[in-house]
C-alpha positions as CSV (number, residue, x, y, z in Angstrom):
1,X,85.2,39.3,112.1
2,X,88.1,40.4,109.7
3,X,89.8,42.9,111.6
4,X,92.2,42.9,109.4
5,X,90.9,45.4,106.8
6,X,90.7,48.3,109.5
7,X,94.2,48.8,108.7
8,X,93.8,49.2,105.2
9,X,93.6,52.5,103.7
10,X,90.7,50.9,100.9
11,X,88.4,50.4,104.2
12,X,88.2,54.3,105.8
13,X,88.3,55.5,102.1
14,X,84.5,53.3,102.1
15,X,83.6,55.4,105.4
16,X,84.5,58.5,103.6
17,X,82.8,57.3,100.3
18,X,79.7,56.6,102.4
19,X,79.4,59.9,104.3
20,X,79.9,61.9,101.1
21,X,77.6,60.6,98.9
22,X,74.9,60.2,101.6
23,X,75.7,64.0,102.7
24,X,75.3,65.0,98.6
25,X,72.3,62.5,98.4
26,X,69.9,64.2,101.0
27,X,71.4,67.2,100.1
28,X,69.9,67.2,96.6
29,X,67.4,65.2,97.2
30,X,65.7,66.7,100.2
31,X,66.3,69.9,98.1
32,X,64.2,68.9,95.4
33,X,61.3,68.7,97.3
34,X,61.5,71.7,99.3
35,X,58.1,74.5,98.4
36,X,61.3,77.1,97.0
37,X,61.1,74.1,93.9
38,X,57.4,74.3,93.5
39,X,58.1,70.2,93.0
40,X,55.8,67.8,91.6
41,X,55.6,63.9,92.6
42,X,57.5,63.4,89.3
43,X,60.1,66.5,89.8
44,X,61.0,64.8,93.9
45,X,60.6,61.1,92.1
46,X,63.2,61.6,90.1
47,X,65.5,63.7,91.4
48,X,65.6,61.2,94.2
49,X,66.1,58.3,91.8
50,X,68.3,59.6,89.7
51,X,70.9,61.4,92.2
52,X,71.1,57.4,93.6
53,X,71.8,56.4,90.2
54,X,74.3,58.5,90.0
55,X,76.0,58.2,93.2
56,X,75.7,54.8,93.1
57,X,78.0,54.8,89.7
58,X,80.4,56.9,91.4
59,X,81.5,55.1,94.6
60,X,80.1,51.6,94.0
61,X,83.9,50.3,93.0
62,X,85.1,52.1,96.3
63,X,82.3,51.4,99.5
64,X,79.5,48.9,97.6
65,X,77.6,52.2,97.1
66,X,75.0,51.2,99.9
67,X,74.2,55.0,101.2
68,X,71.0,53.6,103.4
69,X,71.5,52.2,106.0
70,X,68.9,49.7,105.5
71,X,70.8,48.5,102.8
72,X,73.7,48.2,104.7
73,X,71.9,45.8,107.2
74,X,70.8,43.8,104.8
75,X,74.1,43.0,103.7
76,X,75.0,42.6,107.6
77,X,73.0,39.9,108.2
78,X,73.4,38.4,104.9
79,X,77.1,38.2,105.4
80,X,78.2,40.1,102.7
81,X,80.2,42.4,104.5
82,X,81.4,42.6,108.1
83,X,79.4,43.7,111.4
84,X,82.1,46.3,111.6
85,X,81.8,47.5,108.7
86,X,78.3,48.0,108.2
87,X,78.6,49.6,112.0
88,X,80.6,52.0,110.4
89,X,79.0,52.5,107.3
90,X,75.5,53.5,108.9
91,X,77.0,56.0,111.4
92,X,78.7,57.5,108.1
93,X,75.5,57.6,106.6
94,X,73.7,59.0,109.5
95,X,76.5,61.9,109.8
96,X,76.2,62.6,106.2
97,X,72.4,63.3,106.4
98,X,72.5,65.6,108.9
99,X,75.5,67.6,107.1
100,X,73.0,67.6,104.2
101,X,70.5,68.6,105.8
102,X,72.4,71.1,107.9
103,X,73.6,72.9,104.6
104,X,70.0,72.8,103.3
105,X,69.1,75.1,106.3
106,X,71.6,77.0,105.9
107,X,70.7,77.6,101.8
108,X,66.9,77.9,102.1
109,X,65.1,81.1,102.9
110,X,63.4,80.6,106.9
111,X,60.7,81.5,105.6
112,X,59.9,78.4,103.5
113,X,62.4,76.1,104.7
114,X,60.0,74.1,106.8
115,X,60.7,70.7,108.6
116,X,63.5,70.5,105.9
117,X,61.4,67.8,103.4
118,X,61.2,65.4,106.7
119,X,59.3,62.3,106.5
120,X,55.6,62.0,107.9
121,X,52.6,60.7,108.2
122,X,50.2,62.4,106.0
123,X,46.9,63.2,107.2
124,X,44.2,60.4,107.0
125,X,47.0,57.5,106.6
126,X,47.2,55.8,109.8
127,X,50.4,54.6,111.9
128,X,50.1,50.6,110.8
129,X,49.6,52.2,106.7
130,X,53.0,53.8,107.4
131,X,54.9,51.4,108.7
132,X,53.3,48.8,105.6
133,X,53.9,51.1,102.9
134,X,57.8,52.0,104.4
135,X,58.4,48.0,104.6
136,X,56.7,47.3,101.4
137,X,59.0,49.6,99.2
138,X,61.9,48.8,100.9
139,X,61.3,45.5,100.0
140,X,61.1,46.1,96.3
141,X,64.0,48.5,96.5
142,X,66.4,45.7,98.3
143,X,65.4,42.8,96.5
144,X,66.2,45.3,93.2
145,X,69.4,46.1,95.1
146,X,70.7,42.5,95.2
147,X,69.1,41.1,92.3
148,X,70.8,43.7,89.4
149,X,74.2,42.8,91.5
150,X,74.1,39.0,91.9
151,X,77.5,37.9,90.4
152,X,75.7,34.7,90.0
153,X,73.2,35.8,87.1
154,X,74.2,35.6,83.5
155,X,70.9,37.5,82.1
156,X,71.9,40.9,83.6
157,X,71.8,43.6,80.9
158,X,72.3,47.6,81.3
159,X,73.3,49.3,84.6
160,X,72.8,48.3,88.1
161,X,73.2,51.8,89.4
162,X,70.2,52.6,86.9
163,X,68.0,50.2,88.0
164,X,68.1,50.5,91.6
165,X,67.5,54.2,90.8
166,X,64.5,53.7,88.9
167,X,63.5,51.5,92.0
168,X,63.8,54.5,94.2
169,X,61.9,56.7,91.5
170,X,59.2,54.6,91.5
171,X,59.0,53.5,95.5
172,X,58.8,57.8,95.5
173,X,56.2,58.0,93.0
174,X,53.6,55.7,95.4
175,X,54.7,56.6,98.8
176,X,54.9,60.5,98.9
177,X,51.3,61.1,99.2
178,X,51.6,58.3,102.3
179,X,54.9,59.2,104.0
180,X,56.6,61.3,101.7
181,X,58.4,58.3,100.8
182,X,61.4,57.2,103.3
183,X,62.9,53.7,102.1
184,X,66.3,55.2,103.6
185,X,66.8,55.3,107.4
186,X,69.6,58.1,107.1
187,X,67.4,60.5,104.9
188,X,64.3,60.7,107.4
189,X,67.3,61.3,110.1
190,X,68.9,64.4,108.6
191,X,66.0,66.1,108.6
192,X,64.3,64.7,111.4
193,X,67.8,66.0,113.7
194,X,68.2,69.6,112.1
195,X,64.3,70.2,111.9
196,X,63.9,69.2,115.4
197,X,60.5,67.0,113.8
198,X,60.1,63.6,115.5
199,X,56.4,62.5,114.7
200,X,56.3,59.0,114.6
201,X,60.4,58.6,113.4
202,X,60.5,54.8,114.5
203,X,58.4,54.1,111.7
204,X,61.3,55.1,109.1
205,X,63.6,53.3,110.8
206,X,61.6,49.7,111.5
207,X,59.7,49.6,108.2
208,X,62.8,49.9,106.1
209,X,65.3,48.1,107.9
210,X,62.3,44.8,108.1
211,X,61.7,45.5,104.7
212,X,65.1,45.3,103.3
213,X,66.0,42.1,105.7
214,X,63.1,40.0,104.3
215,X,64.1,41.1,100.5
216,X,67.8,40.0,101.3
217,X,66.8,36.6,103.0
218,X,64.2,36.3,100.2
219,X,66.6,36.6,97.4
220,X,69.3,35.2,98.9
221,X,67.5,31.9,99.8
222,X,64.9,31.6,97.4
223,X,64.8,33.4,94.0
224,X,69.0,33.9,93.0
225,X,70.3,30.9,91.0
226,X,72.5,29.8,93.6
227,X,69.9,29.4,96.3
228,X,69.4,26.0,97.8
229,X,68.7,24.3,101.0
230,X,72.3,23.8,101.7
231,X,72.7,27.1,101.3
232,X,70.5,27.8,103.8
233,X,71.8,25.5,106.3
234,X,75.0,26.9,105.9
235,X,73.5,30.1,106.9
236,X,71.7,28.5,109.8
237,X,74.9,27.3,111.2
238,X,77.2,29.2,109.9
239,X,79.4,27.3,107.4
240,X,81.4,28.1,104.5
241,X,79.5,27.7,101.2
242,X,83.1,26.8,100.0
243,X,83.0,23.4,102.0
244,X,80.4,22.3,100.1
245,X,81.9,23.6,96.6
246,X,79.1,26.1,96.5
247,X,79.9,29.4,95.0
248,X,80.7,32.1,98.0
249,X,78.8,35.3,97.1
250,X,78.7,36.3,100.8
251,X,81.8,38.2,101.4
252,X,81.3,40.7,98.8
253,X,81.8,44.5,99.9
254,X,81.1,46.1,96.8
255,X,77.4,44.6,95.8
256,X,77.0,47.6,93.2
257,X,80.0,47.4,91.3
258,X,79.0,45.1,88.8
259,X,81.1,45.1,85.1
260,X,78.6,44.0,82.0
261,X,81.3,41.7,80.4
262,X,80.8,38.4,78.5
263,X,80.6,37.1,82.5
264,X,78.7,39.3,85.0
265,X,81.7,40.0,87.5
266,X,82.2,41.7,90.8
267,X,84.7,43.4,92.6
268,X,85.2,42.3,96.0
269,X,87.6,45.4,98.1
C-alpha cells in the first residue's frame, strides 16, 4: 500500500472530486425521476446517462471519475488503485448520495416526494430476477468502463465519458420496469438513508459490486490486448507485470481520463 499519496494534496482533492459529483449525480438524477417530472423511461434513461457523461468529463483527470462504488471495487481488486483509496473513495460516494438526496427532500413538495426515486423490487419480479438483472447490467456497465479506458487499445475512437454514459442510459432503459435500475451502490443508498426505505437494499449492493468484479476480471484477463496467462499469474501471486516486461496498466488512478491522440494515453495522478 502507497501511503505515500495521503500526503499529497492531488489525493484528498480525488475525495472531494468524488463526493461532489456523486452528491450532483443522484441529485439530478434521482430528480429526474421523481412524479413532479411526469418522467418517462427515456426522460430518467437519459438524464441518468448523460449527467454520468458529463461528470465523468469533468473530474476524470482529477479522481478517475469512478462515482459508484462498484466501480471503485472493481478497480480495488484489480489493482488499479490502492485499498485506501478506494476505501475512501466509496465512503465519499456514499456521503455524497445522501447530501443529494437530502437536498432533494428538501426541494420536492411532501406531498409527491415519495421514497425519494429509491430502488425496488417491482411487483411481480421476484428477489433472484433482482439480484440477476442488478449483476447483469453492472456487468455491461463495468466491462464498458474499462474497455473505452484501456490505455492498451489503439482502436478507441470518440469519448470515453460518452460511452460509459450511453452504457448507463441503456442499463436504465431495461432495468427500471425490474428495479428501477440501480447499477450504483451509492445511488440506491442516498435514497434508501433519507427515505428511511430498506426493502430488500442488499440486493443493490451484492448484484452490482459481483457484477462489476466479474466484468473487471473478465476484461482484464481475457478480452484486453494485453491479457495473457502470465498476466494472470502475476495476479495470482502478486508480481509486477514489469518483471516480466509486460506493460503495467494496474496502477492507474484515473481509468477515465483517456486523451484521443495518435496514441491512446492515460494519465496516471
Amino acid at each position: 500500500m502507497d501511503w505515500g499519496e495521503l500526503k499529497t494534496k492531488e489525493f484528498w482533492v480525488a475525495i472531494f472530486a468524488e463526493f461532489q459529483a456523486t452528491l450532483l449525480f443522484v441529485l439530478i438524477a434521482t430528480g429526474s425521476a421523481m412524479s413532479l417530472n411526469n418522467s418517462s423511461y427515456l426522460h430518467i434513461a437519459l438524464t441518468f446517462g448523460l449527467t454520468i457523461a458529463t461528470l465523468v468529463q469533468a473530474i476524470g483527470h482529477i479522481s478517475g471519475g469512478h462515482i459508484n462504488p462498484a466501480v471503485t471495487v472493481a478497480m480495488m481488486v484489480t489493482r488499479k488503485i490502492s485499498i485506501f483509496r478506494g476505501i475512501l473513495y466509496v465512503i465519499a460516494q456514499m456521503v455524497g448520495a445522501m447530501c443529494g438526496s437530502a437536498i432533494l427532500k428538501g426541494i420536492t413538495p411532501d406531498d409527491i416526494e415519495g421514497n425519494l426515486a429509491a430502488d425496488m423490487i417491482m411487483p411481480g419480479v421476484s428477489v433472484g430476477a433482482g439480484f440477476g438483472v442488478e449483476f447483469l447490467i453492472t456487468w455491461q456497465f463495468v466491462m464498458t468502463v474499462f474497455a473505452t479506458t484501456d490505455p492498451n487499445r489503439k482502436d478507441l475512437m470518440g469519448s470515453p465519458a460518452l460511452a460509459i454514459g450511453i452504457s448507463i442510459a441503456i442499463g436504465h432503459l431495461f432495468a427500471i420496469g425490474y428495479t428501477n435500475c440501480g447499477m450504483n451502490p451509492a445511488r440506491s443508498f442516498g435514497p434508501a438513508v433519507v427515505s428511511g426505505f430498506w426493502t430488500d437494499h442488499w440486493v443493490f449492493w451484492v448484484g452490482p459490486i459481483l457484477g462489476g468484479v466479474l466484468a473487471a476480471l473478465q476484461y482484464e484477463f481475457l478480452l484486453a490486448p494485453s491479457a495473457s496467462v502470465q498476466r494472470f499469474k502475476n495476479y495470482v501471486t502478486c508480481r509486477d507485470d514489469k518483471a516480466d516486461g509486460i506493460i503495467n496498466v494496474n496502477q492507474v488512478t484515473n481509468p477515465v481520463n483517456v486523451e484521443m491522440t495518435t496514441e491512446t494515453n492515460i494519465s496516471t495522478s
